[in-house]
C-alpha positions in Angstrom: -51.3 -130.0 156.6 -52.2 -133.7 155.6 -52.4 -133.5 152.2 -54.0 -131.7 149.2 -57.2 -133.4 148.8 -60.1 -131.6 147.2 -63.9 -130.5 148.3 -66.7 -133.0 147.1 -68.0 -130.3 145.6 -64.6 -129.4 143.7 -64.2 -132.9 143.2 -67.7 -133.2 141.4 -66.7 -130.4 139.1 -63.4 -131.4 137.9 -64.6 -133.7 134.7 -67.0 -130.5 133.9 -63.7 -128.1 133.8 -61.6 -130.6 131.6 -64.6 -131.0 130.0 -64.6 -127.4 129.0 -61.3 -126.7 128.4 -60.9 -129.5 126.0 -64.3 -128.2 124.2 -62.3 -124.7 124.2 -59.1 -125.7 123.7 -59.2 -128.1 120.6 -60.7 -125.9 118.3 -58.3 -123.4 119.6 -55.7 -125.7 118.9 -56.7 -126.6 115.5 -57.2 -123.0 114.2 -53.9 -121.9 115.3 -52.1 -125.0 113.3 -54.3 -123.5 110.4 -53.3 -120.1 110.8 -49.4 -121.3 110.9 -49.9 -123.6 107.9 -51.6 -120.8 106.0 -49.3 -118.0 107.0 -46.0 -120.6 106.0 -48.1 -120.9 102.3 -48.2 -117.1 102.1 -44.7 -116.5 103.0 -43.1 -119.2 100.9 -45.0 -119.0 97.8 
């Protein structure tokens, strides 16, 4: 094999997928820190 290069058309779709996995994974991100910040308030008073 030469190399790993991708299809054009898996190359066209690659800013779309980081695209949605950021959109996804940010709020994901941000409610779990908010869920371990409120859980640590409950625990320790």
């Amino acid at each position: 094999m030469s190399g790993s290069r991708l299809s054009p058309a898996r190359e066209r779709r690659t800013p779309l997928i980081v695209l949605t996995w950021t959109w996804v994974g940010v709020p994901l991100a941000w409610g779990a820190w908010e869920l371990v910040r409120k859980a640590a308030q409950l625990f320790t008073g």
